[in-house]
C-alpha positions in Angstrom: 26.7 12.2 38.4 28.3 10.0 35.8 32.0 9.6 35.0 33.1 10.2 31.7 36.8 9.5 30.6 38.4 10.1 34.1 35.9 13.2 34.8 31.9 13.5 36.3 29.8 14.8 34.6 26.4 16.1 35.9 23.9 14.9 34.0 19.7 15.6 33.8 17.0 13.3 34.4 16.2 13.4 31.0 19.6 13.6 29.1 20.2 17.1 26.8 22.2 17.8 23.9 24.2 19.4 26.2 25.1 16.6 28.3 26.2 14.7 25.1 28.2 17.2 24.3 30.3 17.3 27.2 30.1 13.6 27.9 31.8 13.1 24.3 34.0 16.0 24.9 32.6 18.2 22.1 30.4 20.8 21.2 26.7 20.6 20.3 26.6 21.7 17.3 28.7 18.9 16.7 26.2 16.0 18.7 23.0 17.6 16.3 25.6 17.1 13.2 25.7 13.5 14.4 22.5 13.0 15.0 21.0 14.5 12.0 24.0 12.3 9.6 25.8 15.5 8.3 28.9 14.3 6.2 31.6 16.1 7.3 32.6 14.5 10.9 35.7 12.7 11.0 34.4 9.2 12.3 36.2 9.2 15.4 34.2 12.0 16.9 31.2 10.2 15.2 31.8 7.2 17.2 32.6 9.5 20.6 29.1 11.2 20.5 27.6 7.5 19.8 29.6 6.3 22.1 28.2 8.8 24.4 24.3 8.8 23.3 24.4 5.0 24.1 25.5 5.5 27.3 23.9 8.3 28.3 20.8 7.1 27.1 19.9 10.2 25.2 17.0 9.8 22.9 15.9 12.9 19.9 13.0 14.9 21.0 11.6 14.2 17.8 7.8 16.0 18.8 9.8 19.3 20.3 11.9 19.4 16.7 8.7 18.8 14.1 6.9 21.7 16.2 9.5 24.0 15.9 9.6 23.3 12.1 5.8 24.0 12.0 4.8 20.4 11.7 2.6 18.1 14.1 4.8 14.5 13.5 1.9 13.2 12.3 0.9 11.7 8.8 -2.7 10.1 7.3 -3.5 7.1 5.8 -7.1 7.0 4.3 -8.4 4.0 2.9 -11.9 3.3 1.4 -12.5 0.0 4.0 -10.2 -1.0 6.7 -12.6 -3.9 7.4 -11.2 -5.1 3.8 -8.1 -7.1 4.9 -5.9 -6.2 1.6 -6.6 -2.5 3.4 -6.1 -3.3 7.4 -2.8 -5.3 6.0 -1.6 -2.4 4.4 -2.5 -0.2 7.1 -0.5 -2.8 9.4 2.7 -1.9 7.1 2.3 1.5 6.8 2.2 2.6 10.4 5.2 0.4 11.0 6.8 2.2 8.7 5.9 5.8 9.9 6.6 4.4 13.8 10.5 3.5 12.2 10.3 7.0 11.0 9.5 8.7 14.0 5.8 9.7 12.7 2.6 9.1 14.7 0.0 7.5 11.8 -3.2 9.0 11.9 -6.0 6.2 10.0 -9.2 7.5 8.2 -11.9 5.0 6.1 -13.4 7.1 3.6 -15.8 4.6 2.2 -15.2 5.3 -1.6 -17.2 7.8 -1.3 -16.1 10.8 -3.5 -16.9 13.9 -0.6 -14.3 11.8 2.3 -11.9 11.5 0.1 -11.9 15.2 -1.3 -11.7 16.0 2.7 -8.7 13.7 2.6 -7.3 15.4 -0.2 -7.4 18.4 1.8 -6.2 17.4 4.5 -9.9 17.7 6.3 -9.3 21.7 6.5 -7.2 21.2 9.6 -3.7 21.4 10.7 -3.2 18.1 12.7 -1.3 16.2 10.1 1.7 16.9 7.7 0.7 15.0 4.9 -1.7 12.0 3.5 -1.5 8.8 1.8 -4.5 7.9 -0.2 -6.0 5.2 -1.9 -9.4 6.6 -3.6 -11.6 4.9 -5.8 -14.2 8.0 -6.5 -11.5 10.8 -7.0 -11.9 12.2 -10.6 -8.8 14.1 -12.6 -10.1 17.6 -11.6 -9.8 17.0 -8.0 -6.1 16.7 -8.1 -5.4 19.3 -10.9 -6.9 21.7 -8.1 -5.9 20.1 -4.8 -3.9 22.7 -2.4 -0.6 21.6 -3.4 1.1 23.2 0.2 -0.1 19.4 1.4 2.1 16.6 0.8 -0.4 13.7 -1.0 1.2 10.1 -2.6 -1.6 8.0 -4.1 -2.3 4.2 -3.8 -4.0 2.3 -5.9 -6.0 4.3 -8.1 -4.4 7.2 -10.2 -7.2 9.1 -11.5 -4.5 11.4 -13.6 -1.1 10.5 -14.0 2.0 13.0 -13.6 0.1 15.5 -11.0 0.5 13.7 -8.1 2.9 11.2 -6.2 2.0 7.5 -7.0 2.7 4.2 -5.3 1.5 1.1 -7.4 1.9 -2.3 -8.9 1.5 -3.4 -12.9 -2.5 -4.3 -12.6 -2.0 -4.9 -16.3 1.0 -6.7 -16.0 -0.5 -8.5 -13.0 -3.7 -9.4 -14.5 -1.6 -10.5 -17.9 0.5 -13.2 -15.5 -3.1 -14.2 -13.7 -4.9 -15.8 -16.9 -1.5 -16.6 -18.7 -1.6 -19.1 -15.3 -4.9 -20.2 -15.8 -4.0 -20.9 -19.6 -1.5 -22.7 -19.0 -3.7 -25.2 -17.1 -5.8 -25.6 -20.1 -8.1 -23.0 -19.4 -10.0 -21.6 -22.1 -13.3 -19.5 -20.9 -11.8 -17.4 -18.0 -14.5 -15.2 -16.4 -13.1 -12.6 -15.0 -15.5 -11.1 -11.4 -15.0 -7.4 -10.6 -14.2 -6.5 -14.3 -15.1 -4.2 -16.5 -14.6 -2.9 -20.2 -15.8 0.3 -19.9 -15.3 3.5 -18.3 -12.2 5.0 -16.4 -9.0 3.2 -16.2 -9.7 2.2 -12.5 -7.8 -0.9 -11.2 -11.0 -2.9 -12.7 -10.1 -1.4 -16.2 -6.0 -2.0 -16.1 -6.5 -5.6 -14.8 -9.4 -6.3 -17.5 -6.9 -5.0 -19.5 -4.0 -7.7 -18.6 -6.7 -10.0 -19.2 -7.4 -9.0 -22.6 -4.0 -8.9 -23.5 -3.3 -12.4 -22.5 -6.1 -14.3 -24.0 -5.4 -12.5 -27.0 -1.5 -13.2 -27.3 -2.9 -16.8 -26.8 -5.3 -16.7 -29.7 -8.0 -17.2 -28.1 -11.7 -14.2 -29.1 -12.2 -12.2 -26.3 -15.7 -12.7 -24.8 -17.1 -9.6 -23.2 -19.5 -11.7 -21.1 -17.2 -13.5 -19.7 -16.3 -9.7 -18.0 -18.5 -9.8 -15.1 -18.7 -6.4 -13.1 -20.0 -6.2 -9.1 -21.2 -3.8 -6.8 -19.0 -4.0 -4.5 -15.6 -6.2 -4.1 -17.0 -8.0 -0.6 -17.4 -11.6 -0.2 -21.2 -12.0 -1.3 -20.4 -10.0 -4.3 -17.8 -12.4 -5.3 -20.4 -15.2 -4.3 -23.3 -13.9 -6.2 -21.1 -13.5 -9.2 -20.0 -17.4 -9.5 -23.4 -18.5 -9.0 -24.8 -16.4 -11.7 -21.7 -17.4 -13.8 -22.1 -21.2 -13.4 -25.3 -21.4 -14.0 -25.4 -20.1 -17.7 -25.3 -22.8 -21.0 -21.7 -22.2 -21.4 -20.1 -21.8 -18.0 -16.5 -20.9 -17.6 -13.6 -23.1 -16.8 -12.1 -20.5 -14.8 -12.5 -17.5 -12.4 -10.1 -14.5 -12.3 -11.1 -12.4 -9.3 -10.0 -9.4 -8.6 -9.7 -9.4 -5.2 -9.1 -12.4 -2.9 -12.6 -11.0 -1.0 -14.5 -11.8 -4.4 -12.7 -14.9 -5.1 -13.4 -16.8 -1.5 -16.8 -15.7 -1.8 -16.9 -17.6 -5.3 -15.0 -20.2 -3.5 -17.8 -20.9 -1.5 -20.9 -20.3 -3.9 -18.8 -23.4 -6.1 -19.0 -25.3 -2.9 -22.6 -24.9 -2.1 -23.6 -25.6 -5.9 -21.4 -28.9 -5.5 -18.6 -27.5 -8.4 -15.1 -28.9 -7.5 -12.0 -26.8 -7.1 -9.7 -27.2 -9.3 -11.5 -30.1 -10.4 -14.2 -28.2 -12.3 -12.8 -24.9 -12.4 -9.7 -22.8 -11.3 -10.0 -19.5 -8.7 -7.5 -16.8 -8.5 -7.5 -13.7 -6.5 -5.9 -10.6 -6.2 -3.8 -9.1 -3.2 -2.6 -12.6 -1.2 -4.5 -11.5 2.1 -4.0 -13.9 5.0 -7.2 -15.7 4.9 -6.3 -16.4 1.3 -3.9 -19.5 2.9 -6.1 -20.5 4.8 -9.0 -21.1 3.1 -10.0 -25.0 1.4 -8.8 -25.3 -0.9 -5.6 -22.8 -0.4 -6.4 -19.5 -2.8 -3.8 -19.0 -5.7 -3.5 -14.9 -6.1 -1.3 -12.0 -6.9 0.7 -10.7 -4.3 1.8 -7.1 -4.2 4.6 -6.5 -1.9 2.3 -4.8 0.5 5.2 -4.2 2.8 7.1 -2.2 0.1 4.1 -0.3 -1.3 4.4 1.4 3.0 8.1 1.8 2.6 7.6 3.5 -0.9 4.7 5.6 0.5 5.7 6.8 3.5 9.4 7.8 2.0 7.8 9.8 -0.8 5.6 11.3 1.6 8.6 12.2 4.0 10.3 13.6 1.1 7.5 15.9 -0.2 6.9 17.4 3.7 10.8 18.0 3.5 10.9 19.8 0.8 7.6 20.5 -1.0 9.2 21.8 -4.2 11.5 18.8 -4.8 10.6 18.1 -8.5 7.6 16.4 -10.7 5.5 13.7 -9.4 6.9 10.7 -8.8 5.2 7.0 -9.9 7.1 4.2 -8.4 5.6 0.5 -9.2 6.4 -2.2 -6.7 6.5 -5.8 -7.4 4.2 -8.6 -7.4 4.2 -12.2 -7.7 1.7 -15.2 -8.4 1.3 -17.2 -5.6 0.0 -20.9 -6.9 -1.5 -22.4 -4.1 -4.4 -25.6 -4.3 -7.4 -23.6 -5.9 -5.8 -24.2 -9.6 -3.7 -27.4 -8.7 -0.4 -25.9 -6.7 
């Protein structure tokens, strides 16, 4: 029994709609216009059914309202490597994000391998999850044109085909094109750049080698294809086995542009073992302004997306699409970035 403006109420265990309702001295239609933010409730009743929600306790049974709209509550992220820290960070974000949104997050690695993310795609041919959020690297522009377009998909990262499916980015180009334009500006002239490349699909490797190109050219400078070094993988001995090779030839480079900070403390360490100085001898930047990238020696200057606004971005154009499927063209929003000079080129 509780009282409520000179009356008791009988109230359940678990507070109901109901008992809102006739705490606040209203109807429930009128608690579920509340709760659901429909316009047209003159704000005094709004603040009576607040009033008593709070004090009531009542919380939205948001699992018994997503099953009887057909949905499970649940969403997907799949990633190609959560052991990759730029992909358990994001991860981190993301299923804060769905938890502020009432969603339980689902997590899937796929390996960058092309059959796991198809099954991704696809939503795996099940029914547990109401959408996915995907960052492939081995997709190709068929796969979407063909996808079942009754799931809900936004893309990270890679875009094999623009305009067919929601998109959630940075500017590699632009971020690639601020990268060297730092290293220039310390008097860098040969930049090599690891985890490149010059030919093939526009990948994140292509767009960044891209910015690259654009800045050493808009600095006068020919562009040297060698100095484009591609790896197998973007792991920490890749990045390592790449400097070493790098340093090592007749004309070394001045400076390495990695393109991801995995790649670029690996490097950091082959310079260390082959007695090279940073920045003395040369300058290191990364990509994606992981954690370990501030604490490593010296301190790793990268690009930082806005990791925690690439979730937010995600998870609202996902929400959107499971709301209403038919809600317009594919979206592309590109989040922000930011060079972050730290000790490995004099910060």
């Amino acid at each position: 029994m509780i009282p409520a403006g000179g009356r008791v109420i009988s109230v359940a265990a678990r507070p109901r709609i109901k008992d809102v309702a006739e705490y606040a001295g209203v109807s429930p239609k009128t608690v579920s216009n509340v709760i659901n933010n429909f316009e047209h409730v003159s704000d005094q009743t709004r603040a009576a059914v607040r009033e008593a929600i709070d004090a009531l306790g009542y919380r939205v049974n948001v699992a018994g309202r997503q099953l009887r709209q057909g949905r499970t509550g649940m969403i997907t992220l799949a990633v190609p490597e959560l052991d990759v820290a730029y992909f358990a960070e994001l991860a981190k974000h993301v299923m804060a994000e769905a938890d502020r949104r009432g969603r339980t997050l689902l997590l899937h690695s796929t390996g960058g391998v092309r059959e796991r993310e198809l099954a991704a795609l696809h939503g795996f041919d099940a029914h547990f999850s109401d959408g996915v959020i995907l960052s492939p690297l081995s997709l190709l522009p068929r796969d979407l044109a063909t996808r079942d377009r009754r799931l809900p998909v936004v893309l990270l990262g890679e875009r094999p085909a623009a305009g067919t499916t929601d998109h959630v980015g940075i500017d590699n180009v632009a971020a690639a094109r601020e990268a060297t334009e730092h290293l220039l500006s310390r008097g860098r002239r040969r930049i090599a750049v690891i985890g490149g490349s010059v030919r093939g699909r526009q990948g994140t490797d292509r767009l960044r080698t891209d910015g690259y190109r654009e800045a050493v050219a808009a600095a006068g400078l020919p562009f040297d294809e060698d100095l484009v070094t591609p790896v197998h993988a973007y792991h920490w001995q890749d990045g390592a086995r790449a400097a070493a090779a790098l340093i090592h030839r007749d004309t070394s480079p001045d400076a390495l542009l990695c393109l991801n900070d995995h790649l670029a403390l690996g490097a950091l360490r082959a310079l260390h073992e082959a007695g090279r100085s940073v920045p003395g001898d040369l300058d290191v930047m990364g990509f994606d302004d992981i954690e370990a990238s501030r604490f490593s020696v010296p301190s790793l200057t990268t690009v930082a997306p806005d990791k925690e606004q690439i979730a937010r971005s995600a998870v609202s154009l996902l929400l959107d699409r499971i709301d209403d499927p038919e809600s317009g063209s594919a979206q592309h929003h590109v989040v922000g970035h930011e060079v972050m000079v730290r000790e490995s080129t004099g910060g």
